[in-house]
C-alpha positions in Angstrom: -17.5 -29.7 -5.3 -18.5 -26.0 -4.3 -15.8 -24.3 -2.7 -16.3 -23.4 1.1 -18.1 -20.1 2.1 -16.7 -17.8 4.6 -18.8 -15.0 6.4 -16.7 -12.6 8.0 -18.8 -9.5 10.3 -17.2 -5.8 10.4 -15.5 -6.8 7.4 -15.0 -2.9 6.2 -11.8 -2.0 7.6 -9.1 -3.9 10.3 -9.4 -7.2 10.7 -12.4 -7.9 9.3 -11.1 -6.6 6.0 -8.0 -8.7 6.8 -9.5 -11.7 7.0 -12.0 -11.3 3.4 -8.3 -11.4 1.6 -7.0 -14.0 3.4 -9.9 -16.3 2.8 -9.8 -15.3 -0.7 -6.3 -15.8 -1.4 -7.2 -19.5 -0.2 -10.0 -20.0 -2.6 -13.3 -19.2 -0.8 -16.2 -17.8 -1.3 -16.7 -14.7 0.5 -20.2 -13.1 2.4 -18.5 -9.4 4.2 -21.0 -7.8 6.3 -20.4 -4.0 7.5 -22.2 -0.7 8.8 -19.7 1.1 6.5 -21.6 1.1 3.1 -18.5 3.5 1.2 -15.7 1.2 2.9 -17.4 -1.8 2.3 -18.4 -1.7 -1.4 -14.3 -0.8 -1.3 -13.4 -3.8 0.2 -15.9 -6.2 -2.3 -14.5 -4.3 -5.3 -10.6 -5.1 -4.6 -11.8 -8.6 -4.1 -14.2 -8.7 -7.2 -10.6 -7.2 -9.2 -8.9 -10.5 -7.4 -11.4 -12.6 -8.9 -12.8 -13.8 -5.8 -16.5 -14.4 -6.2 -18.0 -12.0 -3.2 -21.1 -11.1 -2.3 -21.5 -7.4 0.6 -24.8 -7.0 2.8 -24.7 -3.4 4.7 -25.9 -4.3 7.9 -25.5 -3.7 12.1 -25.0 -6.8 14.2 -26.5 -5.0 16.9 -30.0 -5.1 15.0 -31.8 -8.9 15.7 -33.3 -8.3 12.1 -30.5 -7.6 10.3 -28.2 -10.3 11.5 -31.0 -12.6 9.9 -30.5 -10.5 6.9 -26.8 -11.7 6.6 -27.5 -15.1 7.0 -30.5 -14.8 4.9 -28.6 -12.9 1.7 -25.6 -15.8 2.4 -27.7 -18.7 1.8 -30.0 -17.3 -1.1 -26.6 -16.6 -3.0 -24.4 -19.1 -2.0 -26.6 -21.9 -0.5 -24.3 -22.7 2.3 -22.5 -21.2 5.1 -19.0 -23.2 6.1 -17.2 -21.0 8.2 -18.9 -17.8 10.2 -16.6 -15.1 11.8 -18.0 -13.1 14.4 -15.3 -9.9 13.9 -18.0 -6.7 14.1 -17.4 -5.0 17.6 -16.5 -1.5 19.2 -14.4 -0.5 22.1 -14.4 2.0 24.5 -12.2 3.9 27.2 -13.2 5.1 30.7 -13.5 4.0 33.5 -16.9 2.8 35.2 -17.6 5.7 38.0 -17.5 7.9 35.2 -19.5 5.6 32.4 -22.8 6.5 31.3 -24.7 2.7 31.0 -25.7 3.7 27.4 -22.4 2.1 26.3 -22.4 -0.8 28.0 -25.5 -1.4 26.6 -24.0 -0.9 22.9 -21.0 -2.4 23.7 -23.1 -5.4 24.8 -24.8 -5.2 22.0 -22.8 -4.7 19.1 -19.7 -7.2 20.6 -22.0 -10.2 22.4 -25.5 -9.9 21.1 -24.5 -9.5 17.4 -22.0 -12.7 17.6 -25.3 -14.1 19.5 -27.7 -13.6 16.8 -25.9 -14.0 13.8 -24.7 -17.6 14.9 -28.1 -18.2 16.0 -29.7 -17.9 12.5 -26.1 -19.4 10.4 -26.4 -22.6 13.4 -28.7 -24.6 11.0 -26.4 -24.1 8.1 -23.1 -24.4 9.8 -24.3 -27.9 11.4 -25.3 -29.1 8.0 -21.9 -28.4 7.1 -20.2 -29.6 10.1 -18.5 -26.3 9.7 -17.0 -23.3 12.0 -18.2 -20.8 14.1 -15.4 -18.0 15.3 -15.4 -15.1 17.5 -12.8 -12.3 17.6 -12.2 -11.9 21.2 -9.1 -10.4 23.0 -7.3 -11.0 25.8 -9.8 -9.0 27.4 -11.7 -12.0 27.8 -9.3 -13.4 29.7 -8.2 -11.2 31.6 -9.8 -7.6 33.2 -8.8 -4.6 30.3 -9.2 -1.7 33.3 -10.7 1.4 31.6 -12.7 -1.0 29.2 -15.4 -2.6 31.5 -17.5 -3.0 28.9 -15.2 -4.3 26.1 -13.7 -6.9 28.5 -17.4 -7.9 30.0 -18.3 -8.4 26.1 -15.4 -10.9 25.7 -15.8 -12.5 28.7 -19.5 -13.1 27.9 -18.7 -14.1 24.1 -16.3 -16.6 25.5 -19.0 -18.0 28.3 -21.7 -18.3 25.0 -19.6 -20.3 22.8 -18.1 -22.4 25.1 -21.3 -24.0 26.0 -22.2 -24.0 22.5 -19.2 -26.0 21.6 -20.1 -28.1 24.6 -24.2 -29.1 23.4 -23.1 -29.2 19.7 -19.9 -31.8 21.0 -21.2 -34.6 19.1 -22.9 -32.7 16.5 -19.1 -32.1 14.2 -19.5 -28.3 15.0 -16.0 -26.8 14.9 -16.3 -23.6 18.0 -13.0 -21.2 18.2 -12.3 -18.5 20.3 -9.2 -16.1 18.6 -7.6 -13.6 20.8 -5.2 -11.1 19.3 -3.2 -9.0 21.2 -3.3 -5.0 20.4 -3.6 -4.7 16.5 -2.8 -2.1 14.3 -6.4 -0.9 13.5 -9.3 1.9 13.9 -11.0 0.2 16.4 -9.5 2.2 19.0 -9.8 5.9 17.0 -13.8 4.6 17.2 -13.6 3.6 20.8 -16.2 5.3 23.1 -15.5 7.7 25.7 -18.0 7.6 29.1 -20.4 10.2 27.5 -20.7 7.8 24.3 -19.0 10.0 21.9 -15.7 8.5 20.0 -12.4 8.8 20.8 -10.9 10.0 17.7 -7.1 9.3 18.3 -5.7 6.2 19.8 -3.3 6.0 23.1 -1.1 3.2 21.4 1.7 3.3 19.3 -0.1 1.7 16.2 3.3 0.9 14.7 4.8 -1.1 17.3 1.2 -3.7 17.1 0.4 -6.6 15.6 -0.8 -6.1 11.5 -4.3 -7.4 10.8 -2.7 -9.4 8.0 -0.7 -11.0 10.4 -3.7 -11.9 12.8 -5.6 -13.0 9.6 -3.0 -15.3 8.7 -3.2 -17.0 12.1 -6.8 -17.1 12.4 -7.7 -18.2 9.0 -5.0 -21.3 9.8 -6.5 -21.9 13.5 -9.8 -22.0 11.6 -8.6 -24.6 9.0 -7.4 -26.9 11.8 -10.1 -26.5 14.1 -8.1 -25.1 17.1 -10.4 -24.3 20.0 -8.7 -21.2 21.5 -5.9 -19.1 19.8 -4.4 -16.8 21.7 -1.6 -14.2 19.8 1.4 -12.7 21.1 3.6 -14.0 23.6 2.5 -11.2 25.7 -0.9 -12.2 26.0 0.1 -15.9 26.5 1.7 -15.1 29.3 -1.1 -12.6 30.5 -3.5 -15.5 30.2 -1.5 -17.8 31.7 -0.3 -16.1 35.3 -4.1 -14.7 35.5 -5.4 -17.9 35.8 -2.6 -18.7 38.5 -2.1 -15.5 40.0 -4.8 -13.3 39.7 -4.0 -10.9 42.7 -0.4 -10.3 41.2 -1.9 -10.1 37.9 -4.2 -7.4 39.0 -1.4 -4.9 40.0 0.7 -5.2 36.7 -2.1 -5.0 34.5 -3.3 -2.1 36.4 1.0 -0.8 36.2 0.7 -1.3 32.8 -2.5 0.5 31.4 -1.9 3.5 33.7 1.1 4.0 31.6 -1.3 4.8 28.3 -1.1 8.3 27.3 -4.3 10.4 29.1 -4.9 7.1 31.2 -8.3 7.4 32.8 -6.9 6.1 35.7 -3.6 6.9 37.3 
């Protein structure tokens, strides 16, 4: 039988690249999918030396055309899709009075629209397969991230989306899971966006005292393979999810306690 096919989105560095090793080191085949073209070919190559059989499509979810090029590449190489991971997104920090709408439109459309399309044109395959469709989400998505309005309304709306699709696809065999790490070691917040659109370049977080990517891989790719509907990392964010929904008005003042404490807080 042919082995299962994994596509994994913003699979160039973090996470993404994460997850490409820990499918491979269980014996898929692998589709990554990056902006990155240098970083990518990087990534394909140590998997190539690993003698995972990997194919690499440069591409930006944020593009309708080229989300179809993914899919498109995935199935003329591989001829099935068994397992889609909807990883590619950005960040920002500022708050909203000061926010130019340009990026909450690219935040919108790199983080919802690109997990949109690209499970829009793999949905054909992945129902043929009965297989999985994931999204990388945060806690974010389940509870407000002040200073990110745009990051946490992307979450919030990838969760709404794939909720219903797991809802009309309920007797279909279509596995739909939602995966929400708490703060990983990664770039995504050196590349987060500041209110005029420009990145941030440095990160308020102690990167050594977060989650790994490995570590998140390793629970994802085993949520994936027993078809968990939600999984939520870190006991902080479990308990974060779980006294929102409860006490929201609470909720409200520590979160906002505990982000003003962030280096150059945009709100203190």
């Amino acid at each position: 039988m042919n082995k299962k096919v994994v596509l994994i989105t913003g699979a160039s560095s973090g996470i993404g690249k994460a997850l490409a090793f820990e499918f491979a080191a269980r014996n898929y085949r692998i589709v990554i999918s990056a902006r990155n073209e240098k970083n990518l070919n990087e990534v394909k190559n140590s998997l190539v030396n690993k003698n995972c059989e990997v194919i690499s499509v440069i591409a930006d979810v944020s593009i309708e055309n080229d989300c179809q090029k993914i899919i498109d590449t995935a199935i003329s190489t591989f001829g099935q899709i068994d397992i889609l991971i909807n990883n590619a997104g950005i960040s920002m920090r500022a708050i909203f009075e000061e926010l130019e709408l340009k990026v909450l439109h690219k935040l919108m459309d790199t983080n919802f629209w690109g997990t949109v399309n690209c499970t829009k044109f793999a949905l054909p395959w992945l129902l043929k397969s009965k297989g999985s469709v994931t999204a990388i989400s945060s806690i974010a998505g389940f509870a407000p991230l002040p200073g990110r309005t745009g990051y946490s309304s992307s979450k919030y709306a990838i969760h709404g989306f794939l909720q219903t699709l797991r809802v009309e696809n309920i007797n279909k065999g279509l596995h739909v899971m939602i995966a929400a790490p708490g703060f990983t070691a990664s770039n995504i917040r050196m590349t987060a966006l500041v209110a005029d659109g420009s990145q941030q370049g440095e990160t308020p977080q102690d990167e050594d005292k977060l989650m790994s990517a490995d570590k998140v891989a390793f629970i994802i790719a085993n949520g994936i393979e027993k078809r968990k509907r939600t999984v939520i990392m870190t006991t902080q964010g479990k308990l974060t999810v779980l006294l929102y929904k409860f006490f929201p008005k609470f909720m409200d003042k520590v979160i906002y306690k505990h982000m003003s404490k962030e280096p150059d807080s945009p709100f203190k």
